[in-house]
TORBA-919211 format. One line per 2 residues: number of its first residue (from 1); their letters; for each residue x, y, z of C-alpha. Coordinates in steps of 0.2 Angstrom, whole numbers, plus 5000, padded with zeros to 4 digits. Example, Ala and Ser with C-alpha at 12.3 -4.5 7.8 and 13.67 -1.06 7.14 Angstrom:
// residues 2
1 = as = 5062:4978:5039; 5068:4995:5036
This chain:
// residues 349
1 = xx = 6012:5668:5584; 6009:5676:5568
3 = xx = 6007:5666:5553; 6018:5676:5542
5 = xx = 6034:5687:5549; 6047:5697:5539
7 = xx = 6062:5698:5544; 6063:5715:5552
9 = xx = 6052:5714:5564; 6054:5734:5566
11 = xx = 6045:5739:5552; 6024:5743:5555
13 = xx = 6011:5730:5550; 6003:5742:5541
15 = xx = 6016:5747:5530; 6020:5727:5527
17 = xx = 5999:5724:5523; 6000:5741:5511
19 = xx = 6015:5730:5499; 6012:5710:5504
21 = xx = 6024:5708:5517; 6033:5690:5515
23 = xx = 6042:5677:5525; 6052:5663:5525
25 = xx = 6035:5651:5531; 6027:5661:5517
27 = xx = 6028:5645:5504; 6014:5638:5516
29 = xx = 6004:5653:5523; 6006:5665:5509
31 = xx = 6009:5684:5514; 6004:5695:5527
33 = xx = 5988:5703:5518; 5982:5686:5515
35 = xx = 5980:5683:5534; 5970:5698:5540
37 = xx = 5954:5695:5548; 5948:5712:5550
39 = xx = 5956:5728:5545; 5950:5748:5551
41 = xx = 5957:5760:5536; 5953:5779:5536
43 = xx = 5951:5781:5517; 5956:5798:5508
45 = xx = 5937:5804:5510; 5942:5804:5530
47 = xx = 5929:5788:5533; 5934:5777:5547
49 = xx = 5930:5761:5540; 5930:5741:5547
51 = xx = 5932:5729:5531; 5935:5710:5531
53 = xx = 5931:5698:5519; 5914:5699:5525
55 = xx = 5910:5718:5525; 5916:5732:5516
57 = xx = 5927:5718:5503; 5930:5732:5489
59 = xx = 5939:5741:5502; 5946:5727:5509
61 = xx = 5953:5722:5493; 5959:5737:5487
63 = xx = 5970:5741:5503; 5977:5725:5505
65 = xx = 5995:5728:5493; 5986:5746:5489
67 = xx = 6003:5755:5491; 5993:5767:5503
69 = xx = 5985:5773:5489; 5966:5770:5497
71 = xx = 5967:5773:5513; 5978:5770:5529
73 = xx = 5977:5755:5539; 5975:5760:5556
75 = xx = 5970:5743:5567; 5972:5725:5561
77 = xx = 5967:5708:5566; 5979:5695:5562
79 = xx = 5980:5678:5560; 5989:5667:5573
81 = xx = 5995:5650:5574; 5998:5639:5586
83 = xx = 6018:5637:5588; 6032:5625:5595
85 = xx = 6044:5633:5606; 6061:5624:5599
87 = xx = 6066:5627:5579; 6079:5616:5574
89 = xx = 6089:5624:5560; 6098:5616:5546
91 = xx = 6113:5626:5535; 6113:5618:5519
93 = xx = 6124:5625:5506; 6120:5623:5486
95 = xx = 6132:5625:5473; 6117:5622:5460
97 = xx = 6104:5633:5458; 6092:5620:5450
99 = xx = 6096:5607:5464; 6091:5619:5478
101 = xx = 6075:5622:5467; 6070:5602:5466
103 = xx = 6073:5601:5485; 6063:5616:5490
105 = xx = 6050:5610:5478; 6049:5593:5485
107 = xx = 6047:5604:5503; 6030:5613:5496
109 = xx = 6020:5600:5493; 6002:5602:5498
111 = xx = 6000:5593:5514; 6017:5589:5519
113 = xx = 6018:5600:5536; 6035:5593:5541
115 = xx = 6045:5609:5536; 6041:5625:5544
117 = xx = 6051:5641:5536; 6063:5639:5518
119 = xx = 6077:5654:5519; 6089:5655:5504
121 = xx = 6099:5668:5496; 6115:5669:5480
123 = xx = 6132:5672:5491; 6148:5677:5480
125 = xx = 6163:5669:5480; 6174:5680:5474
127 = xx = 6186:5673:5459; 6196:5687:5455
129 = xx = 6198:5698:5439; 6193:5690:5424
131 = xx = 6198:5698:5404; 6181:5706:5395
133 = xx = 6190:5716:5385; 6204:5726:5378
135 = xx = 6215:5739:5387; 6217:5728:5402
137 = xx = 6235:5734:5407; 6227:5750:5407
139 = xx = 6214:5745:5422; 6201:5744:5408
141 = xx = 6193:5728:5398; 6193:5719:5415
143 = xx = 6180:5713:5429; 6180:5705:5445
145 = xx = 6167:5691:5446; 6161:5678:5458
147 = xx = 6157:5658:5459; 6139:5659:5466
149 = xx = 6132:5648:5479; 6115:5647:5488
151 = xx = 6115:5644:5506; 6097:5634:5512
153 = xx = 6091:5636:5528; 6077:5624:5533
155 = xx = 6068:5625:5549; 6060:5613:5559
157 = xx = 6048:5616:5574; 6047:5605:5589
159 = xx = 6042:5602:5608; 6054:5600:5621
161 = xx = 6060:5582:5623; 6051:5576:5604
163 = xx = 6067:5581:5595; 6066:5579:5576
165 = xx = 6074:5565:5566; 6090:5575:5560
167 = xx = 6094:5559:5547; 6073:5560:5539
169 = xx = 6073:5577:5540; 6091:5578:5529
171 = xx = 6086:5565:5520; 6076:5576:5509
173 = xx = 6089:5587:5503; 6102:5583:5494
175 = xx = 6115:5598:5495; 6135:5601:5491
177 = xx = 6136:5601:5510; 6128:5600:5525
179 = xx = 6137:5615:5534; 6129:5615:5552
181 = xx = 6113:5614:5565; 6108:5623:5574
183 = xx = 6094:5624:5588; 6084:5639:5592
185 = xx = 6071:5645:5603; 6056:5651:5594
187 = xx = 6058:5669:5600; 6078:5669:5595
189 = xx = 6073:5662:5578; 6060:5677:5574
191 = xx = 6073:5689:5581; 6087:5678:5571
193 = xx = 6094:5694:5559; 6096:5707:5573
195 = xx = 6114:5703:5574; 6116:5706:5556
197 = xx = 6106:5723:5558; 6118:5727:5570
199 = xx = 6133:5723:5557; 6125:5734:5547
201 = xx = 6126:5749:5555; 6143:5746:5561
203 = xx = 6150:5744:5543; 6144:5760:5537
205 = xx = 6128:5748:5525; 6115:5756:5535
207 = xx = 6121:5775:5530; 6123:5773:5511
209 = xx = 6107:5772:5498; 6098:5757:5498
211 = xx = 6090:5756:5479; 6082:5737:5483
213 = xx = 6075:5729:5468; 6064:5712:5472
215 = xx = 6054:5704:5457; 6041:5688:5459
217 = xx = 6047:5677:5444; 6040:5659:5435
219 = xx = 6047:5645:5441; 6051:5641:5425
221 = xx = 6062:5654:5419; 6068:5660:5436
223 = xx = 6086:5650:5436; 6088:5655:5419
225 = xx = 6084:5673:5424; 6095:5672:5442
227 = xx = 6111:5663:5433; 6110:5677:5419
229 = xx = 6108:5692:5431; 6121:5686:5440
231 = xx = 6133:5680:5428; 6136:5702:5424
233 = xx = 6135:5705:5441; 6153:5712:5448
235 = xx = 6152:5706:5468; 6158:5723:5473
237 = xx = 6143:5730:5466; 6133:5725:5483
239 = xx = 6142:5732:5493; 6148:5729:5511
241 = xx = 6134:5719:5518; 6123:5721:5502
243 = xx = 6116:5704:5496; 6104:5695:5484
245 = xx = 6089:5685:5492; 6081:5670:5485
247 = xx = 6060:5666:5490; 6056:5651:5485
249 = xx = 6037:5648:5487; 6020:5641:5481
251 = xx = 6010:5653:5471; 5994:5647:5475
253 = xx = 5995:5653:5495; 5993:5670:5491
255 = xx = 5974:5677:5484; 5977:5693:5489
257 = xx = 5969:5704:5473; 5982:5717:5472
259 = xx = 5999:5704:5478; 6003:5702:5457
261 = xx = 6014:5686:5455; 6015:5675:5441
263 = xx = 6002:5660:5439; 6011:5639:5441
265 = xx = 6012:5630:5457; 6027:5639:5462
267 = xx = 6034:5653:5461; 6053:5660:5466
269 = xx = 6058:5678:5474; 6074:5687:5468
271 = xx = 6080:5704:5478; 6097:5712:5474
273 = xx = 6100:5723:5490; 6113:5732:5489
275 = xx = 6121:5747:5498; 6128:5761:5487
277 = xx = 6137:5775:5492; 6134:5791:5483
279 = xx = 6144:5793:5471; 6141:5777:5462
281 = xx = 6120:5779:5464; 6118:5785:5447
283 = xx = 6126:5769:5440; 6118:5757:5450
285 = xx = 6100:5763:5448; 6104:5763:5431
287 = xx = 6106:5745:5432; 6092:5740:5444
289 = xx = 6083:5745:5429; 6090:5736:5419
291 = xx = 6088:5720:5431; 6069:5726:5433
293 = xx = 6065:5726:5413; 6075:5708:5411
295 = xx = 6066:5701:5425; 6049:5707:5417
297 = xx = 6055:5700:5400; 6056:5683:5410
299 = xx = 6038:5684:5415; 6040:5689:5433
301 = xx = 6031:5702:5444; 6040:5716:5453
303 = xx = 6037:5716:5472; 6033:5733:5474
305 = xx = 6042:5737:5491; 6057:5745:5483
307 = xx = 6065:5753:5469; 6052:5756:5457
309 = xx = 6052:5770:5440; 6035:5762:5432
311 = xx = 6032:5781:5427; 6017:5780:5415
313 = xx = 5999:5773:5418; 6003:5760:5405
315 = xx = 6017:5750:5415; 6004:5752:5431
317 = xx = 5992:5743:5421; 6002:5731:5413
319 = xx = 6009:5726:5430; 5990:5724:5437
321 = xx = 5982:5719:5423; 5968:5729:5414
323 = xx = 5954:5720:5425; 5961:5725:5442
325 = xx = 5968:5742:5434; 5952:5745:5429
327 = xx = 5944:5741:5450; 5960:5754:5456
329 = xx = 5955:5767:5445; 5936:5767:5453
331 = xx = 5942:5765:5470; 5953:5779:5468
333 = xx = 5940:5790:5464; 5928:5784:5477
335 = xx = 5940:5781:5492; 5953:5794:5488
337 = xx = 5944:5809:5476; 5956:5823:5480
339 = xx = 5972:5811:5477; 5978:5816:5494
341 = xx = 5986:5797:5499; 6005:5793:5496
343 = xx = 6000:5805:5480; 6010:5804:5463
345 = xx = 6018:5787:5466; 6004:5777:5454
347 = xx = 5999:5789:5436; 5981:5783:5434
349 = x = 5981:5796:5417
């Protein structure tokens, strides 16, 4: 199987290379650009080209996270691994932020190959209406708010009949509980969100805007950052089946020159994905924003597969970095001279 899958296994491998593409077994293999072989891209100049890290690299580099902008990706060669047909789940449930943080840590150590995928995310539970203000008896001065907890799903992979050690394997976590486990086969394990894709259309998520906002952010500050954001964030504000994912990962998996993240030995993910019906859009991009420029202030990196205003060539650069700003802005004008590919996204000027 592949090394790396998201979790829509609907969407096209080109369009997962032209971001990153991540995954829960990301923490070990990095992202989906960092294991291609072999690409075929039809640059803006209309060349069929074959690049790897062997031929053609500038190209190579420049379209792996190049947000379509160098050329399209029309064949790939993958990376594969080599995969156990059972995954044995554990449901963990934190009601610490930094005590899932030194457990998922202690899971990304170089060399230790005993756990296979790290899935986590901030679940609200709701508390009620809480003062902020005056004018309350007037439906004003008051908010609902939530007690957060981060459920931690741990996967390990195993052959029939070589069950894993549930009591060594737990051993290694040390959670508010221990809410189930669960045992998978490997092809019900990659397709394991279809039920709640389902959910979504059912509940009316799927039709309603989807303004995702997902930032990289240092290690260091990233529970400082996630316990501030969502300490203002109301729980209705996600909407029905919205929800906020947590990636935790090593930073040094991923070489890919245009993946940005921050530098450390690991790094964690945050996405608020929320669905918003039309009426409140305004309001809540208004607040991604917000959420974006906080998380930047924290050191982090956006992931730049969703809602994204960097609207001068100064944020660009200041997101890539004046070196690699500098190779985008040369490979624009030789792969793409007449700005015809995903055009007006990325201001160069």
């Amino acid at each position: 199987m592949p090394r790396v899958l998201t979790n829509n296994l609907g969407v096209s491998l080109g369009g997962t290379l032209s971001v990153a593409g991540l995954g829960v077994a990301s923490f070990r293999y990095g992202a989906q650009v960092d294991n291609v072989t072999q690409l075929e891209v039809v640059t803006g100049t209309g060349d069929i080209v074959i690049c790897s890290p062997e031929e053609n690299t500038d190209l190579f580099d420049m379209v792996r996270s190049g947000l379509s902008q160098f050329g399209i990706i029309t064949k790939v060669h993958v990376q594969l691994r080599r995969a156990k047909p059972r995954v044995r789940k554990y449901f963990l449930l934190y009601d610490d932020l930094g005590a899932l943080m030194k457990d998922c840590e202690g899971s990304m150590q170089p060399g230790d190959e005993t756990i296979h995928s790290l899935e986590s995310w901030c679940s609200p539970c709701f508390q009620g209406v809480k003062k902020i203000g005056e004018g309350m008896e007037l439906g004003e001065g008051a908010q609902t708010f939530a007690y957060w907890m981060y459920p931690l799903h741990v996967t390990v992979e195993y052959d029939e009949g070589a069950e894993p050690n549930d009591a060594e394997i737990l051993g290694r976590f040390s959670p508010y509980r221990h809410t189930e486990t669960s045992d998978f086969t490997q092809h019900e394990f990659c397709e394991r969100l279809k039920p709640l894709f389902t959910l979504w259309d059912r509940s009316g998520y799927t039709e309603m805007a989807h303004p995702w906002m997902e930032t990289v952010l240092p290690w260091e500050t990233a529970q400082e950052f996630i316990e501030l954001a969502l300490s203002q964030l109301p729980p209705q504000a996600l909407g029905p089946g919205g929800h906020i994912l947590l990636w935790p990962s090593r930073a040094d998996t991923s070489k890919a020159p245009l993946f940005k993240h921050p530098d450390g030995d690991f790094v964690m993910g945050w996405g608020i994905l929320p669905g918003v019906p039309q009426q409140f859009l305004d309001m809540a991009l208004t607040q991604l924003d917000m959420a974006s420029e906080l998380s930047i202030g924290f050191g982090g990196k956006r992931y730049l597969s969703g809602y994204i205003t960097f609207n001068s060539a100064e944020k660009w650069e200041a997101h890539f970095g004046s070196e690699t700003w500098a190779r985008m802005k040369e490979a624009k004008r030789r792969f793409d001279p007449d700005g015809i590919l995903n055009p007006g996204f990325i201001q160069y000027e």
